[in-house]
Residue, then its C-alpha position, 0 to 999 in steps of 0.5 A: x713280642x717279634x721272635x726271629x725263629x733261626x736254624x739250619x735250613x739248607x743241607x747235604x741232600x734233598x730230603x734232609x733239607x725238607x726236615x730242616x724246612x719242616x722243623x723250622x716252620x713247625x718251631x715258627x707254629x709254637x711260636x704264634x701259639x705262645x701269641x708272639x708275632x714270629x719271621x719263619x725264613x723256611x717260608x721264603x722259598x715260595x719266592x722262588x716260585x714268584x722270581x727266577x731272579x732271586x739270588x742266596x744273598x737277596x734272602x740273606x739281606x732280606x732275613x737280616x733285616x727282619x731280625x734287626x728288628x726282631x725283640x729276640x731270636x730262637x735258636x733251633x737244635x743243629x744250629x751249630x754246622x748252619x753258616x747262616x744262623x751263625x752269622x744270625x746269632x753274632x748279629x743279635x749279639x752285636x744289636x744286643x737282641x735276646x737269643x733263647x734256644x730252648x722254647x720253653x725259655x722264650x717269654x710267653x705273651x701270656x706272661x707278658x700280658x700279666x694272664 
């Protein structure tokens, strides 16, 4: 299953957005350990390194375009002060994708897989 991994990634300071980047890329972890296929946006910044070009909106259209794809999204804890998972989470219920916000709810591929 293609699981769209969404929470808080930006925030006040510096180091509170190293936890959100840290938390983010564990929960994606998880994911890939449960064997579904995951998008992790708190991977992207490392296009940065690659282009001084890029602007927010470029990686907004990019993540969306993931997760109109995706079978479901997980929603991390925080999630409630990020602008951008929120618009996240009305485009999945637009597209009538799966939204879980709790791990332990998301299917298991071994589940899926009758193991």
């Amino acid at each position: 299953m293609r699981v769209y991994v969404a929470g808080k990634y930006s925030d006040t300071n510096i180091i509170a957005c190293l936890n959100n980047i840290h938390e983010g890329i564990k929960m994606s972890v998880d994911v890939l350990k449960l064997g579904h296929a995951c998008f992790c946006p708190w991977l992207d910044y490392q296009f940065q390194f690659f282009s001084k070009d890029l602007k927010v909106e470029d990686y907004y259209r990019y993540s969306m375009a993931w997760l109109e794809v995706s079978d479901c999204v997980l929603v991390l804890p925080g999630y409630e002060t990020s602008k951008g998972t929120l618009a996240e989470i009305k485009r999945a219920e637009e597209k009538g994708i799966n939204i879980y916000y709790k791990l332990e709810d998301l299917p298991t591929a071994k589940k899926e897989r009758g193991l």
